[in-house]
C-alpha positions, -999 to +999 in steps of 0.1 A: +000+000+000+031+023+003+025+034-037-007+032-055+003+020-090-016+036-118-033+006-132-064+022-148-061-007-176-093-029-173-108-011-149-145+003-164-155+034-162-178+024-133-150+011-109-130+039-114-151+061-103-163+040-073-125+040-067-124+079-065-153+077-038-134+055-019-103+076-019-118+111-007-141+087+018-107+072+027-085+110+027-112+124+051-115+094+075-076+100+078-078+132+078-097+127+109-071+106+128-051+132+119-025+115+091-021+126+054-017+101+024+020+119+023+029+108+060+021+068+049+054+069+025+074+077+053+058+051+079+055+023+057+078-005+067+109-006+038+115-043+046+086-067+033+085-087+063+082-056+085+054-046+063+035-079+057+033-079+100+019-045+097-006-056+075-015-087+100-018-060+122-040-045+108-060-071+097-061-085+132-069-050+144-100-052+117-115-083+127-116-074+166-145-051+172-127-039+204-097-028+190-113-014+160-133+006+182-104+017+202-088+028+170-117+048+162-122+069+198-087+066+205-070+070+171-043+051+179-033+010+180-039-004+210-006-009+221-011-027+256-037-050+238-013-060+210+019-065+232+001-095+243+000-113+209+031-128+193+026-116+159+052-086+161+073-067+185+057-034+199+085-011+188+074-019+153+039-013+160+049+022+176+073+029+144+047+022+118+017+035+137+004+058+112+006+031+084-011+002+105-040+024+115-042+036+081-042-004+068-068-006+096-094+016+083-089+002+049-103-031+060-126-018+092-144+003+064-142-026+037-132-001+013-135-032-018-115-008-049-094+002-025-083-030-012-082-047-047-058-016-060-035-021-029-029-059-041-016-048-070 
């Protein structure tokens, strides 16, 4: 997710536009945690390992309606809850904050264009 690619090929006119709804829903739902698209390049994880646990993260984050919740009110991870689980050390969920809530309310939202486009 750290670059959208511009892969407009195949895509109908339809989905494109659906797309753009899901990226100015998506802008101002960040906008509101206070993070910009522009701050994600510099949190995203450079090593893919680093990022694929981010994105577990943040999938795990997703399918827990208590942390999702607390990510909402809180607008930020919940560390203390996380440390518990093995999937990745806390100083990498503290570094990459902004990119795994970001990842978070990709899926919490089920923004579908948007999630398709980031497997890309």
């Amino acid at each position: 997710m750290c670059v959208l690619h511009d892969n407009k090929e195949g895509m109908s006119q339809k989905a494109r536009r659906q797309l753009s709804y899901e990226i100015i829903e998506y802008k101002q739902l960040l906008k509101g945690l206070k993070i910009k698209l522009n701050d994600l390049t510099s949190s995203c994880p450079k090593n893919a390992d680093t990022r694929q646990n981010a994105i577990k993260v943040a999938k795990l984050i997703s399918e827990n309606t208590f942390l999702s919740n607390y990510i909402k009110e809180m607008k930020k991870p919940p560390l203390k809850e996380l440390k518990k689980l093995p999937i990745v050390h806390h100083k990498t969920i503290k570094k990459h904050r902004k990119y795994i809530i970001a990842i978070s309310i990709i899926y919490i939202m089920e923004f579908t264009y948007i999630k398709k486009y980031m497997n890309h």
